[in-house]
ROTORZA-986562 format. One record per residue (C-alpha): x, y, z. Coordinates in nm, 4 decimals, always signed. Layout:
BEGIN
+----------+----------+----------+
:       c1 :       c2 :       c3 :
+----------+----------+----------+
:        X :        Y :        Z :
...
+----------+----------+----------+
This chain:
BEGIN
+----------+----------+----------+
:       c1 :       c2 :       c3 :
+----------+----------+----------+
:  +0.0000 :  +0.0000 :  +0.0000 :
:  +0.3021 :  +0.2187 :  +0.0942 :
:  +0.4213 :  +0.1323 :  -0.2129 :
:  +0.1738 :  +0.2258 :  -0.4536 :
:  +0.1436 :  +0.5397 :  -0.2508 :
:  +0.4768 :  +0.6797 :  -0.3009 :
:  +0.4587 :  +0.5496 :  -0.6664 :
:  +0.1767 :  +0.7517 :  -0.7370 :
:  +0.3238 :  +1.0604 :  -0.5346 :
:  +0.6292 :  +1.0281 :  -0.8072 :
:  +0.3650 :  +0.9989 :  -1.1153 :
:  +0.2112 :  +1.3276 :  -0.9739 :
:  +0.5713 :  +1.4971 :  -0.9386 :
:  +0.6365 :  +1.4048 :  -1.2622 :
:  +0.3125 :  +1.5170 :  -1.4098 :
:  +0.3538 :  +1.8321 :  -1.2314 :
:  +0.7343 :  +1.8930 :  -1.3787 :
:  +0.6175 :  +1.8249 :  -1.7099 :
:  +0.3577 :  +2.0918 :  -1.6565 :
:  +0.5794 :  +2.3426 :  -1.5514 :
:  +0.8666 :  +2.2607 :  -1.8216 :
:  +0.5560 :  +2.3406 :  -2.0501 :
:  +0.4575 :  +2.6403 :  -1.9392 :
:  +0.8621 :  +2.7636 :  -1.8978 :
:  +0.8590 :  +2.6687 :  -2.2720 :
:  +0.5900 :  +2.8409 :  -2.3381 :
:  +0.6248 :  +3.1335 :  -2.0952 :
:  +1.0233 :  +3.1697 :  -2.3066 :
:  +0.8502 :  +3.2133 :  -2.6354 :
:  +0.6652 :  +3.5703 :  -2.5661 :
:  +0.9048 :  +3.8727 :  -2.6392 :
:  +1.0586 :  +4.0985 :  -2.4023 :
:  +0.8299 :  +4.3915 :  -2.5178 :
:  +0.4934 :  +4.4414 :  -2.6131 :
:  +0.3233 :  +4.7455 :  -2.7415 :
:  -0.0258 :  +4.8748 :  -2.7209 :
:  -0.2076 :  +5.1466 :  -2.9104 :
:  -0.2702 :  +5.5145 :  -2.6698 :
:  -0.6014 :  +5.4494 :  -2.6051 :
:  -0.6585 :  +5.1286 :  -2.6130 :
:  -0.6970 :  +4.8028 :  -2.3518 :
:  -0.4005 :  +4.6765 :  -2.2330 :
:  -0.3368 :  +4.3020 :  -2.3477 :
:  -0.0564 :  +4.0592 :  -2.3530 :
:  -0.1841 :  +3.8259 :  -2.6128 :
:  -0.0776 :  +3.4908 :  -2.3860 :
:  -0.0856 :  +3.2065 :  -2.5809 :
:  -0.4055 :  +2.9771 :  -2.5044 :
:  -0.2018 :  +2.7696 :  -2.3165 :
:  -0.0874 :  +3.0381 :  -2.0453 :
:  -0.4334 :  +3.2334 :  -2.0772 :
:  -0.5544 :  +3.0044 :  -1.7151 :
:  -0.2317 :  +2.9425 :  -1.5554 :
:  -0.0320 :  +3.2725 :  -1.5812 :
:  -0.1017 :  +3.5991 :  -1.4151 :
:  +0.0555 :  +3.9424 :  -1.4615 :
:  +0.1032 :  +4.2312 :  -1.2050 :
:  +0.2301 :  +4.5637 :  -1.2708 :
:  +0.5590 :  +4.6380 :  -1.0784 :
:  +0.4988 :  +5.0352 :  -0.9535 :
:  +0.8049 :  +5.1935 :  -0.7244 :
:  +0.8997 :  +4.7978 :  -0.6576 :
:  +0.5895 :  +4.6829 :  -0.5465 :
:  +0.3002 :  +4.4392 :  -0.7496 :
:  -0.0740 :  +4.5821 :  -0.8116 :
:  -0.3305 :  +4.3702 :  -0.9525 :
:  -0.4782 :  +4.7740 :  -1.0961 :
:  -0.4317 :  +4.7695 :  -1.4572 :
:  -0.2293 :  +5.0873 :  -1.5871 :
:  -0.4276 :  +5.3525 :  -1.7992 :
:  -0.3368 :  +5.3640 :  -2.1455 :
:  -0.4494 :  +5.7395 :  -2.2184 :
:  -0.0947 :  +5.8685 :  -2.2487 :
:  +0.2434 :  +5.7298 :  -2.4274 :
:  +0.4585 :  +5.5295 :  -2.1531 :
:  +0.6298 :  +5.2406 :  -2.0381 :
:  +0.5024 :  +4.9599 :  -1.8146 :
:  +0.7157 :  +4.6658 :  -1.6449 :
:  +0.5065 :  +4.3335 :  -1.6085 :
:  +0.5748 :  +4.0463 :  -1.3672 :
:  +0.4467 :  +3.7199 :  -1.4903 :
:  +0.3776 :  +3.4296 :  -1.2366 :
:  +0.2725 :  +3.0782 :  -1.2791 :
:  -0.0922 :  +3.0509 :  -1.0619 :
:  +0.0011 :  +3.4197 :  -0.9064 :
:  +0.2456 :  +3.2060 :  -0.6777 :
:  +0.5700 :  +3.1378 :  -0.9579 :
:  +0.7182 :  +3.4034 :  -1.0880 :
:  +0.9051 :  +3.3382 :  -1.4136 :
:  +0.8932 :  +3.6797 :  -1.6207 :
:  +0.9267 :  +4.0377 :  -1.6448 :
:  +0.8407 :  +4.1993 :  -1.9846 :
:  +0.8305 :  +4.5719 :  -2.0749 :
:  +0.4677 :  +4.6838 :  -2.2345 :
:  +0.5044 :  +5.0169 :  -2.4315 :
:  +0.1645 :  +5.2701 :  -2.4611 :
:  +0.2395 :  +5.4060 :  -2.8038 :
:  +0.0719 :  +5.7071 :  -3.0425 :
:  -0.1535 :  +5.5483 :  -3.3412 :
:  +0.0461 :  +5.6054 :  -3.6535 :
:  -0.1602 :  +5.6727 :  -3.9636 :
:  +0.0441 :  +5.5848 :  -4.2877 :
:  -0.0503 :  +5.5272 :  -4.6972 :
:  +0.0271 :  +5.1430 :  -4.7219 :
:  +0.1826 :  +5.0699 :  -5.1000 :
:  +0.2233 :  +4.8373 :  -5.3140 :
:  +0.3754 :  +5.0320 :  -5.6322 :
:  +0.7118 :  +4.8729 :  -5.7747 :
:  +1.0162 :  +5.0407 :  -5.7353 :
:  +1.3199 :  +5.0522 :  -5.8786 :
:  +1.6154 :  +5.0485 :  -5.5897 :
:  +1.9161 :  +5.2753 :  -5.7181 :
:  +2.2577 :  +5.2245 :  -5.4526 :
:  +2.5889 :  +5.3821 :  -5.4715 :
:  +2.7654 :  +5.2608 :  -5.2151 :
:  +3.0370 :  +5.4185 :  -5.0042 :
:  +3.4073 :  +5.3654 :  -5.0909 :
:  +3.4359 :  +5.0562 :  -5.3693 :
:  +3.3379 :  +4.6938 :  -5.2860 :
:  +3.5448 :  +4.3761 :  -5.3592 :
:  +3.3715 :  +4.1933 :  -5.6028 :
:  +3.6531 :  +3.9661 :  -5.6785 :
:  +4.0274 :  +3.9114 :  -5.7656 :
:  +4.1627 :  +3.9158 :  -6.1594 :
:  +4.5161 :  +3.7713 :  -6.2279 :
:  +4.7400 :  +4.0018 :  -6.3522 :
:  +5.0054 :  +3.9055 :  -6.6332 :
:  +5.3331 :  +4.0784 :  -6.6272 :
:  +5.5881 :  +4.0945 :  -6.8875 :
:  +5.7512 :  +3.8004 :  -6.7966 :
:  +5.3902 :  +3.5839 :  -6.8307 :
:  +5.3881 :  +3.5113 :  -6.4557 :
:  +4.9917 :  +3.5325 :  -6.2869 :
:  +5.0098 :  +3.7783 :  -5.9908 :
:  +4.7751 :  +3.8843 :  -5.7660 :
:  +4.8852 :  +4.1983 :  -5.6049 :
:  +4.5967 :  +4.2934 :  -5.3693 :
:  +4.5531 :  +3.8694 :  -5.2683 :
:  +4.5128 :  +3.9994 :  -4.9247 :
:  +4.1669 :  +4.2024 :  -5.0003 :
:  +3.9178 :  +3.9573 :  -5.0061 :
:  +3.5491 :  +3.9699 :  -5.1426 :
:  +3.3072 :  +4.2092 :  -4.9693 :
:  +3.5713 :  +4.4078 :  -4.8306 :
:  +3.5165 :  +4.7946 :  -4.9192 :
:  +3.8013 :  +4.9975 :  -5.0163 :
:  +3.7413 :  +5.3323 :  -4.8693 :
:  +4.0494 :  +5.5494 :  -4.9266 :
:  +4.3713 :  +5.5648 :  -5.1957 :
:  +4.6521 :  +5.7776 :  -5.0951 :
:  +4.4749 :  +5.8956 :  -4.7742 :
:  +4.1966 :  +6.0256 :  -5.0629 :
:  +3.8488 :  +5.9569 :  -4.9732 :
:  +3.7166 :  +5.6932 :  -5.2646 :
:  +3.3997 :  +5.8310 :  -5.4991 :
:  +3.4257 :  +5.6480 :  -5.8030 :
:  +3.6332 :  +5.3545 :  -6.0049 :
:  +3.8128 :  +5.6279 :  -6.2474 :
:  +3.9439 :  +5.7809 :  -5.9389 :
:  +4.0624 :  +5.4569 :  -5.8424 :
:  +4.2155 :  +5.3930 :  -6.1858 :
:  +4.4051 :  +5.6728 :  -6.1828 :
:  +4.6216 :  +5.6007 :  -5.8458 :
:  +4.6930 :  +5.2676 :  -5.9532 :
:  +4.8578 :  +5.4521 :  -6.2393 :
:  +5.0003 :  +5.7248 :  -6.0941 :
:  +5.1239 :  +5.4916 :  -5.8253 :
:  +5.2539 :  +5.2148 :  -6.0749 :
:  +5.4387 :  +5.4972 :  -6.2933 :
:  +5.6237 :  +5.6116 :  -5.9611 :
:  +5.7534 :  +5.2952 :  -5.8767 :
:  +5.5508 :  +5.3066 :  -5.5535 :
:  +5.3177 :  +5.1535 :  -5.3737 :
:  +4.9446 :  +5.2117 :  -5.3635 :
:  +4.8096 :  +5.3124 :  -4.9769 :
:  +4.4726 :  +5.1649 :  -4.9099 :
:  +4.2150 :  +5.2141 :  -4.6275 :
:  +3.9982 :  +4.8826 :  -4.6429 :
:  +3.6955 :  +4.8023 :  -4.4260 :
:  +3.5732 :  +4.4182 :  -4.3714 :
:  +3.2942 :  +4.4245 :  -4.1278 :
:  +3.3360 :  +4.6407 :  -3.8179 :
:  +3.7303 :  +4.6670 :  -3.8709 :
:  +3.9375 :  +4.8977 :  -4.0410 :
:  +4.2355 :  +4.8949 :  -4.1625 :
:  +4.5172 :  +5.0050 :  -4.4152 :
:  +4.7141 :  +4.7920 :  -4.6856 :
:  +4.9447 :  +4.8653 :  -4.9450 :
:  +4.9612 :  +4.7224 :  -5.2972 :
:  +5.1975 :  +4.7145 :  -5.5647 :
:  +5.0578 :  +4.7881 :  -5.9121 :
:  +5.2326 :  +4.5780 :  -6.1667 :
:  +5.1859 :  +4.6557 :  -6.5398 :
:  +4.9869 :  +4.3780 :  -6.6972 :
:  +5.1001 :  +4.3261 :  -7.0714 :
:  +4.7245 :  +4.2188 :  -7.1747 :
:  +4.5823 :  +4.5791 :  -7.1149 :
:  +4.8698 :  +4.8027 :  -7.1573 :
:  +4.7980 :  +4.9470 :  -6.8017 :
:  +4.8793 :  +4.8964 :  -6.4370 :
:  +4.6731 :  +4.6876 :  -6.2363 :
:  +4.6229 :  +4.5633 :  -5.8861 :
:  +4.4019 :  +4.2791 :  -5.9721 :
:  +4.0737 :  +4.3597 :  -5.8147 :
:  +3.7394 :  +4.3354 :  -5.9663 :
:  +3.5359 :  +4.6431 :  -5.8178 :
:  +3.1900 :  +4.7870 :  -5.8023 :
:  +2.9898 :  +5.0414 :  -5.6183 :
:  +2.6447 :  +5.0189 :  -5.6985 :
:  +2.3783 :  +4.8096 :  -5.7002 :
:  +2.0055 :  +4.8164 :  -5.9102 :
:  +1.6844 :  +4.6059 :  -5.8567 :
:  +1.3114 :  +4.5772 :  -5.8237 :
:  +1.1101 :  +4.5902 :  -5.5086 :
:  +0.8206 :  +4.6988 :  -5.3501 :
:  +0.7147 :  +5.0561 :  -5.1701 :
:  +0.5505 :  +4.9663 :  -4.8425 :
:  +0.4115 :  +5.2223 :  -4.7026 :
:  +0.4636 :  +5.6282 :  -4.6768 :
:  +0.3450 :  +5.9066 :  -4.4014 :
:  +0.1584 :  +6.1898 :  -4.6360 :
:  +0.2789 :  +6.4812 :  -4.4178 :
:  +0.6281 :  +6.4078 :  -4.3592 :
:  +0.6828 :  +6.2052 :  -4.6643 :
:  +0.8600 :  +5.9547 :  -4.4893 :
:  +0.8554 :  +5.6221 :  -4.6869 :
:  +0.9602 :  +5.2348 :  -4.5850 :
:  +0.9857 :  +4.9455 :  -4.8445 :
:  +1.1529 :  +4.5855 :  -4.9016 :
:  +1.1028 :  +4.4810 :  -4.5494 :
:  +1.4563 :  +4.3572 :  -4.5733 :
:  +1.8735 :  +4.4515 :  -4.6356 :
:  +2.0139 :  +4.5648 :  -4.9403 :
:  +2.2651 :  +4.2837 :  -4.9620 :
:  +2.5321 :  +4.2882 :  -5.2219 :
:  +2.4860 :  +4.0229 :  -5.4299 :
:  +2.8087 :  +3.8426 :  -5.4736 :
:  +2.9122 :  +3.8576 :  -5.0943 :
:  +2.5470 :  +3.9046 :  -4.9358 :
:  +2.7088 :  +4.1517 :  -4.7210 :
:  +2.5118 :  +4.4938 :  -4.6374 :
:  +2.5399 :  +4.7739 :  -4.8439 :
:  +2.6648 :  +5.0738 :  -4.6865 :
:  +2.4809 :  +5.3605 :  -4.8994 :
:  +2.6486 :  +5.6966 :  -5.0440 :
:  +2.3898 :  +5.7418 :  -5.2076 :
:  +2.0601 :  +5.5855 :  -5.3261 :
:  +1.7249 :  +5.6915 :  -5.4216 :
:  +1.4105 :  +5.4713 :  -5.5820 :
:  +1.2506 :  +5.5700 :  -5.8704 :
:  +0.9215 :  +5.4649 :  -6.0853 :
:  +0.9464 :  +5.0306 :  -6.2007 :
:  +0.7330 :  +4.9010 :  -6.4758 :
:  +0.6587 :  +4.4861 :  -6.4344 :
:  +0.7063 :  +4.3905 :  -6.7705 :
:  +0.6919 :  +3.9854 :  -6.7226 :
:  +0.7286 :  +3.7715 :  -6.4225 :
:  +0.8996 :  +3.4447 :  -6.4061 :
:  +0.6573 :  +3.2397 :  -6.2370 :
:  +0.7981 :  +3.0143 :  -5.9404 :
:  +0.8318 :  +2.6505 :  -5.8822 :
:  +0.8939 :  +2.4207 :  -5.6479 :
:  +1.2842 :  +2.4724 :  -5.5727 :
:  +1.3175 :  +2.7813 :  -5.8194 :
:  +1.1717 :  +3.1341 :  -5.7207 :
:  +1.0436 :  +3.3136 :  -5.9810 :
:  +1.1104 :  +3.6743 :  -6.0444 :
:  +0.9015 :  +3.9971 :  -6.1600 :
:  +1.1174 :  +4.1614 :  -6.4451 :
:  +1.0920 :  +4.5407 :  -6.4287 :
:  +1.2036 :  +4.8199 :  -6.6648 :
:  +1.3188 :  +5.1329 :  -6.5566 :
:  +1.0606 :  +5.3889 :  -6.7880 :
:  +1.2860 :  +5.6595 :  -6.9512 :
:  +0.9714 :  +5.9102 :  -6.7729 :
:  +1.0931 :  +5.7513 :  -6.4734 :
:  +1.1407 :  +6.0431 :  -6.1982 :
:  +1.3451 :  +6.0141 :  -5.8780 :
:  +1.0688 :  +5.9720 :  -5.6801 :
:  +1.2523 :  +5.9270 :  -5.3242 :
:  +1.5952 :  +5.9310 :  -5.1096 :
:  +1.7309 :  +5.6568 :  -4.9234 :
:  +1.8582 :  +5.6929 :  -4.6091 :
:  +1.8908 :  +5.3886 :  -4.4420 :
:  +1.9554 :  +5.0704 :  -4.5332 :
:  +1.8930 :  +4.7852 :  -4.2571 :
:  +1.7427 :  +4.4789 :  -4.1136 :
:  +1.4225 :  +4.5885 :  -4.1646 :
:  +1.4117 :  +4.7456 :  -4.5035 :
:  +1.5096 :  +5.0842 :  -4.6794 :
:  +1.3714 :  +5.4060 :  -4.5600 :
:  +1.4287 :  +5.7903 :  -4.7329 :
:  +1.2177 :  +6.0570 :  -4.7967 :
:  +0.9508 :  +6.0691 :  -5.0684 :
:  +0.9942 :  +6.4162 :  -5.3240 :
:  +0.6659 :  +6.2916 :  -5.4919 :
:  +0.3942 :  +6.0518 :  -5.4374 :
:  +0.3582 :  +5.7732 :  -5.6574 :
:  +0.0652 :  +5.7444 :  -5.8821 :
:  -0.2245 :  +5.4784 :  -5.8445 :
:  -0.2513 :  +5.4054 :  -5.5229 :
:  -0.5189 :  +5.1259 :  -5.3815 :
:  -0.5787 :  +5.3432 :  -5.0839 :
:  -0.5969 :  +5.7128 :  -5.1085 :
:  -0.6221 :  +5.7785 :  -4.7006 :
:  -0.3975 :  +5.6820 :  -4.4563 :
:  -0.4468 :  +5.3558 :  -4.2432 :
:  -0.3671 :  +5.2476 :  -3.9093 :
:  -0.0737 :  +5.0865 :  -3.8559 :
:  -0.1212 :  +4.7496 :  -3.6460 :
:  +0.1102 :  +4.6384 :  -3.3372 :
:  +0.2636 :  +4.2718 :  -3.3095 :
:  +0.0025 :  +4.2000 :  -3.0551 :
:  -0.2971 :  +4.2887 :  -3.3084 :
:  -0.1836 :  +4.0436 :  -3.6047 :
:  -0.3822 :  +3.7368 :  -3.5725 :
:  -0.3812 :  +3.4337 :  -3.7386 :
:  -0.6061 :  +3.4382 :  -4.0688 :
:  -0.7314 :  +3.6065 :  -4.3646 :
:  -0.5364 :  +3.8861 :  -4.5206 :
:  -0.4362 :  +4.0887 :  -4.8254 :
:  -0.1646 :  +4.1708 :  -4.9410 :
:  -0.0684 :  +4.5163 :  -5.2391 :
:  +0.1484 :  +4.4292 :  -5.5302 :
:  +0.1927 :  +4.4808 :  -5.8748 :
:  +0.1956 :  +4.2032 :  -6.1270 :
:  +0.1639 :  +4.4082 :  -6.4595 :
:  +0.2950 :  +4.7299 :  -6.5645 :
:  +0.2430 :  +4.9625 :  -6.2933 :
:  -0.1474 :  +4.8802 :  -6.1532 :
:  -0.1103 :  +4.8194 :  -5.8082 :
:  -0.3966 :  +4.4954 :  -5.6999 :
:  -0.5322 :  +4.3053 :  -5.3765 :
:  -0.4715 :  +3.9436 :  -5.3531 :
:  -0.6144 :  +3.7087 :  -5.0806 :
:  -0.3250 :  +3.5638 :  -4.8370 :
:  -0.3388 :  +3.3526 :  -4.4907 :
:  -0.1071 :  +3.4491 :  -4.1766 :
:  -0.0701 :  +3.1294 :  -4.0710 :
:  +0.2028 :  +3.1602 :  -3.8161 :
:  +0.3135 :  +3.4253 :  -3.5859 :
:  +0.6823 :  +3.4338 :  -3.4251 :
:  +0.7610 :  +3.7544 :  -3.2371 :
:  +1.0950 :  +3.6395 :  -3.1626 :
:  +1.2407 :  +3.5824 :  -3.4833 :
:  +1.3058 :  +3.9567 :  -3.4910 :
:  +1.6563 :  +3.9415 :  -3.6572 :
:  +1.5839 :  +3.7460 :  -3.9396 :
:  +1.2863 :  +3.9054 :  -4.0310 :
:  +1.0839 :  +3.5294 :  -4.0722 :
:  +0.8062 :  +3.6643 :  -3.8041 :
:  +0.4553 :  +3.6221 :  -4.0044 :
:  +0.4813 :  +3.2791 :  -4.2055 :
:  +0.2163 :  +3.3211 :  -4.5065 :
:  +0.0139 :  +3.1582 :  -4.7732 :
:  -0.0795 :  +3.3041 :  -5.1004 :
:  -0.4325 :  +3.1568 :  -5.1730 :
:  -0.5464 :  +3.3689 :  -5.4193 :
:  -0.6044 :  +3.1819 :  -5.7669 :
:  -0.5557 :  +3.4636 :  -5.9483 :
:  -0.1992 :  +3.5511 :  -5.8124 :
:  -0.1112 :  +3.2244 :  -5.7922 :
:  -0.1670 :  +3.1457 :  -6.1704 :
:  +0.0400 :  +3.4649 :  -6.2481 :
:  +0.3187 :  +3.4028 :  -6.0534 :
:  +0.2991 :  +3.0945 :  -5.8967 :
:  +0.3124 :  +3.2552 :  -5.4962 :
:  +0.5783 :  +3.5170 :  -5.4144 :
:  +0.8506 :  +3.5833 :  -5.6281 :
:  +1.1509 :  +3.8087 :  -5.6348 :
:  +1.0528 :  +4.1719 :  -5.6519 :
:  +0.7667 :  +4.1367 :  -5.4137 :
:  +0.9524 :  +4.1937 :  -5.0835 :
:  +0.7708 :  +4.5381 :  -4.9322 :
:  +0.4228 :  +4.4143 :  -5.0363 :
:  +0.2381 :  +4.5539 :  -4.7663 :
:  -0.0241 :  +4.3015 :  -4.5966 :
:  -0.3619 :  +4.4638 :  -4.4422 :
:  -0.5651 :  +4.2881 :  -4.1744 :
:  -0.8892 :  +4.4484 :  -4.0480 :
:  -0.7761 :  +4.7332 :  -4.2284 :
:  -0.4852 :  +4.7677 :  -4.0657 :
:  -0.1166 :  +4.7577 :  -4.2327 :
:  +0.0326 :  +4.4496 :  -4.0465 :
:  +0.3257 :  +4.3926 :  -4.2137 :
:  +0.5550 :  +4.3489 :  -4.5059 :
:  +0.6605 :  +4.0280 :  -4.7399 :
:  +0.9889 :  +3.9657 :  -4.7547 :
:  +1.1127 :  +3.6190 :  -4.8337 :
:  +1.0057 :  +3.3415 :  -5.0480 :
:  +0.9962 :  +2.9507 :  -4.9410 :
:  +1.2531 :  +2.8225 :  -5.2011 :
:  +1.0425 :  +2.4451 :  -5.1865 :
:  +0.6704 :  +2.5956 :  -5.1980 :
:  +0.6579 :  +2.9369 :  -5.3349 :
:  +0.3009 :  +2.9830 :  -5.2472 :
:  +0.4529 :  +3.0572 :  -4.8855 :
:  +0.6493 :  +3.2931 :  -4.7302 :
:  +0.7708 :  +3.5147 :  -4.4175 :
:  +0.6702 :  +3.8492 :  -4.3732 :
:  +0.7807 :  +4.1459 :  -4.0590 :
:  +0.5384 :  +4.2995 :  -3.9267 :
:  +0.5175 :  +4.7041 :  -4.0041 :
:  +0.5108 :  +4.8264 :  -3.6850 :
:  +0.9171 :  +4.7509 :  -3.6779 :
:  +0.9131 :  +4.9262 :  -3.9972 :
:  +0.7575 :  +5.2127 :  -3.8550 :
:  +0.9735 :  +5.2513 :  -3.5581 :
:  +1.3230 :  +5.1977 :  -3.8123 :
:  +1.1864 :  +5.4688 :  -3.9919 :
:  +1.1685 :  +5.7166 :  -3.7317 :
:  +0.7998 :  +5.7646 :  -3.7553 :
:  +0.7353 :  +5.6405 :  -3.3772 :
:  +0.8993 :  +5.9377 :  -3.2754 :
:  +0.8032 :  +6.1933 :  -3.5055 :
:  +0.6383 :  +6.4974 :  -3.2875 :
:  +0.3580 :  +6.5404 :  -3.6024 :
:  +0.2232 :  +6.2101 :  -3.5381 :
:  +0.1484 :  +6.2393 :  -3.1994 :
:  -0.0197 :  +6.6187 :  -3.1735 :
:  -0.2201 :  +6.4671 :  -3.4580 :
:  -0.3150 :  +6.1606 :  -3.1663 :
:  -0.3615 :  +6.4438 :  -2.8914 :
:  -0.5715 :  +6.6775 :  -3.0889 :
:  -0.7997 :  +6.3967 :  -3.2443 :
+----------+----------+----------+
């Protein structure tokens, strides 16, 4: 009897663990900050496993309330969470945030970079007179970014052309200021005249700028602040960032599309119009997309007001659209489903996982394809988020951020205009 009593008493601890390794698991999976909407109620969005066994209290001068904090003005909140009010396992940060209004997109656009300094692209033997292969600058490798010749700041490759020669006629060597990553650092290289071009040359295969299709997200009518791709410029041979001098995006006609298959994305191919203005700056390039300033607004838009922009806790799980073009320059809506949501997987921008459902899109292109990262995605009339990547083994799926990151890369969260707007409303 003892026996079977102590037995059981184990089964229970066990059960019990396994309950509260659950939870942990589950508990580990929300992020460290939430936002809510000025005005608004305040909720966590616990997943349905949680919503009975966990319990939050607001931590005010170091001590727990139960009293939920108003949400009438912008501010910060720290949250305690507890297993059964008894086990606590959690604080998170909930930020009361301004509603910001914005024009969601849709409209290709062509992506113009010049990037700063030169990039490697790759190395180029170089045959002397003798016949020998050298490779002078074999210590660069591709990616890095050659910033400065001569302790002269780097604009273009004729620039570049010219020290090698002036270098190479001097019997000198060439001084150059290199960046790889986070680290700087200087090099010198000896030109050596190559008897197949007539010329001296280091070797190096160089570029410093970058063209390509995408889409315009979303943009702020008053300010004329814009956000698109939803994503990095990378550079295409390295897939390292691009680290703008100058860029701007411009008008993109879809002339054809490529339509994807299983283990091959497809691709919209745009043209460039020769009526094409520069219809925007960019000023940042990062994780989560390209962001400027708009000097006119582009034509055809699906909505002609601004929308709201949704938080992370607001996406839900269902129905959606999504804005992109698939011919010319008409901008159309085509029915997705959000069928995942992963707030943590902030860094590699993989946080919505979607489903293209719509016949009609999918018998165009087959799902997404190149060209449609920045499609903006409305739920309940909100702008939610942003495709950016294609499944390479089912292109009728795909990841998507969600626009409220966009927003606050882009500065917008901050801006002074959008919140007298919320205060005056």
């Amino acid at each position: 009897m003892r026996g079977r009593f102590i037995g059981l008493l184990y089964c229970l601890m066990f059960l019990f663990s396994g309950l509260l390794s659950f939870q942990a698991q589950e508990i580990m999976r929300l992020p460290d900050k939430q936002s809510v909407v000025v005005g608004e109620p305040l909720r966590l969005g616990f997943p349905a496993p949680l919503q009975k066994t966990l319990k939050a209290q607001f931590i005010r001068n170091e001590n727990l309330t139960d009293t939920c904090p108003t949400t009438t003005e912008p501010g910060e909140y720290q949250i305690r969470l507890s297993l059964f009010g008894i086990i606590p396992v959690r604080d998170v940060m909930v930020s009361v945030v301004p509603q910001v209004m914005v024009v969601p997109g849709g409209q290709s656009i062509g992506v113009l970079i010049h990037a700063e300094g030169l990039m490697v692209a790759g190395h180029s033997a170089v045959h002397d007179q003798y016949g020998h292969h050298n490779s002078p600058a074999a210590a660069l490798q591709e990616g890095d970014v050659i910033l400065k010749v001569d302790n002269e700041i780097l604009h273009n490759e004729g620039q570049f052309r010219g020290a090698i020669a002036t270098a190479g006629t001097a019997g000198r060597p060439l001084t150059i200021e290199v960046k790889r990553g986070d680290q700087t650092f200087v090099t010198c290289v000896e030109p050596i005249f190559c008897r197949d071009t007539l010329s001296y040359r280091v070797g190096l295969l160089i570029k410093n700028s970058t063209a390509g299709i995408g889409t315009l997200t979303f943009y702020e009518p008053n300010s004329m602040i814009y956000g698109a791709l939803g994503h990095m410029v990378t550079d295409s041979d390295s897939s390292r960032p691009m680290e703008i001098s100058d860029g701007r995006i411009v008008d993109a006609d879809v002339q054809s599309i490529h339509k994807g298959k299983k283990g091959q994305p497809g691709e919209k191919i745009g043209l460039f119009p020769d009526h094409a203005q520069v219809n925007g700056t960019i000023n940042k390039n990062s994780s989560q997309g390209i962001f400027g300033d708009l000097k006119s607004i582009f034509t055809k838009d699906t909505y002609a007001e601004p929308i709201p922009v949704a938080t992370v806790n607001q996406i839900h799980v269902g129905q959606a659209e999504i804005l992109t073009v698939v011919e010319e320059n008409k901008v159309e809506k085509f029915v997705i489903e959000i069928s995942r949501i992963n707030p943590l997987a902030r860094h590699d921008g993989k946080v919505l996982v979607i489903k293209v459902t719509d016949q009609r899109l999918l018998e165009k292109t087959g799902g997404i394809v190149q060209g449609m990262s920045g499609s903006p995605i409305i739920q309940d009339n909100k702008l939610v988020g942003a495709v950016t990547h294609v499944f390479v083994n089912d292109p009728t799926k795909g990841y998507g951020i969600p626009a409220e990151w966009m927003v606050e890369e882009s500065g917008l969260r901050n801006s002074d205009q959008q919140i007298v707007e919320q205060t005056a409303a």
